[in-house]
C-alpha positions in Angstrom: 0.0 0.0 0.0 1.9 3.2 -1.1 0.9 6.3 1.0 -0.6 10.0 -0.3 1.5 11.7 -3.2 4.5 13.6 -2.2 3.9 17.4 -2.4 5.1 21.2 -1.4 1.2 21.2 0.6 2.1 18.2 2.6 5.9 19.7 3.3 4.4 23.0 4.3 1.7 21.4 6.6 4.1 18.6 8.4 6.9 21.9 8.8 4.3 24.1 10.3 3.1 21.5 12.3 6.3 20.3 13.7 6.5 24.1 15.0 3.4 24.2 16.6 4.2 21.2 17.9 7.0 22.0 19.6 6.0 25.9 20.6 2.8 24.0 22.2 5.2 22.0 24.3 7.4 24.9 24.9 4.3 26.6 26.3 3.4 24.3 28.4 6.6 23.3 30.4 6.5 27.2 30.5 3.7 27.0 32.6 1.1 27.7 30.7 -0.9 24.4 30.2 -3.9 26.0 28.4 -1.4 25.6 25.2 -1.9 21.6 25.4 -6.1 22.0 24.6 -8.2 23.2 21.8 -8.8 26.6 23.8 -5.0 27.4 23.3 -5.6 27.8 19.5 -7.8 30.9 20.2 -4.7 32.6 21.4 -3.7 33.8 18.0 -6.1 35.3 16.8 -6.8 37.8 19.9 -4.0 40.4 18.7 -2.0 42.1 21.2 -4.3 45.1 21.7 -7.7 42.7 21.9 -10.6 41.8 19.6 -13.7 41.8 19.6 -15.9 38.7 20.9 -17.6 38.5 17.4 -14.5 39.3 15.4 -12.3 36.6 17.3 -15.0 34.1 15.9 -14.8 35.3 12.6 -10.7 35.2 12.7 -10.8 31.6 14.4 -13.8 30.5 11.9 -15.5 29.2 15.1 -19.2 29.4 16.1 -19.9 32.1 18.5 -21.0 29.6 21.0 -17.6 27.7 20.2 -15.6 30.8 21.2 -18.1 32.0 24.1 -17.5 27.9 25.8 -13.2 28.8 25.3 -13.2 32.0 26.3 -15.0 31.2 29.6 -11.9 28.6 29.9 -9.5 31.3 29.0 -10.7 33.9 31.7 -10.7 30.5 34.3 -7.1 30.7 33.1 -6.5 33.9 34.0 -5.3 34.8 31.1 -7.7 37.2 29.4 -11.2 39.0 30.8 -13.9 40.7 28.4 -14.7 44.4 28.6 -18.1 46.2 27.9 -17.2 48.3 24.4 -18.4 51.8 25.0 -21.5 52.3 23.1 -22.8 49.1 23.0 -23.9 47.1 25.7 -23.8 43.9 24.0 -20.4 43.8 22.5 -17.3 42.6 24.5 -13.7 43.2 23.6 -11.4 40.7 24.6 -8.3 41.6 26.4 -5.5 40.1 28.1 -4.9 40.5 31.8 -1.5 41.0 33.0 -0.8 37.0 33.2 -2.4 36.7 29.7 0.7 39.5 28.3 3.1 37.4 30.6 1.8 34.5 28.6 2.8 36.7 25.5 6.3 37.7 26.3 7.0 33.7 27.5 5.5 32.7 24.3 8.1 35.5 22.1 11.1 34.3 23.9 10.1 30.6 23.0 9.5 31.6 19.2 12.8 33.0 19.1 14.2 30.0 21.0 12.5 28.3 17.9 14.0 30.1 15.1 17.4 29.9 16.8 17.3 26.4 16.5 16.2 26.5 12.7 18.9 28.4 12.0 21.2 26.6 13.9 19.9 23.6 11.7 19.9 24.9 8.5 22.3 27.8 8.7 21.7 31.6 8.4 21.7 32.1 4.7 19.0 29.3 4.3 16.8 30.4 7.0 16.9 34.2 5.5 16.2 32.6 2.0 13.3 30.6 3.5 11.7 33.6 5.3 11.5 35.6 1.9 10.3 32.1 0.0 7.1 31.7 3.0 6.4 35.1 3.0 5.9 35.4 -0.9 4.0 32.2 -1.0 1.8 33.9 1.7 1.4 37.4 -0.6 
């Protein structure tokens, strides 16, 4: 039984799992567990400044009900909250609390842990080369 056909997709997805593998594991021994579960995920779409509740289910293609169930996880977590949005009582911008940006600044020094060891791999030239190569696949 031969296996799927080799392709650049299949490369891409296995290389960009293998990072979030390994920045999920990071995460956690980091202690932030929350990166080991499905809520975790959410994390990137929220944007440094905050989101919106309904936007941040739009970014992370989730149902509202989907995102309402993690983000009541997240706040357990302590790592963001949601604030009233002036002007309109139903809407809810979500925010991180100071352990949620502590989260944030762990999480940066891991990704550059990361890419230290990719270059340290692959050597500086390469990795410079492959940055321009994803970031015009990704134009």
């Amino acid at each position: 039984m031969s296996g799927p056909p080799d392709h650049i997709g299949l490369d891409l997805v296995r290389a960009a799992e293998a990072w979030e593998q390994a920045f999920n594991a990071a995460m956690v021994a980091a202690g932030y567990p929350l990166f080991a579960e499905a809520r975790g995920r959410l994390i990137r779409y929220i944007g440094r400044d905050g989101v919106g509740q309904a936007e941040l289910a739009a970014r992370a293609g989730l149902t509202k009900q989907a995102v309402q169930l993690h983000l009541v996880a997240l706040e357990r977590d302590g790592v963001l909250t949601r604030a009233p949005v002036a002007g309109d009582r139903r809407a809810r911008r979500v925010v991180f609390t100071d352990r949620g940006r502590a989260m944030l600044a762990a999480g940066d020094r891991i990704k550059a842990e990361l890419e230290s060891g990719i270059v340290a791999r692959i050597g500086a030239a390469r990795f410079a080369d492959l940055r321009a190569v994803l970031k015009a696949l990704a134009e």
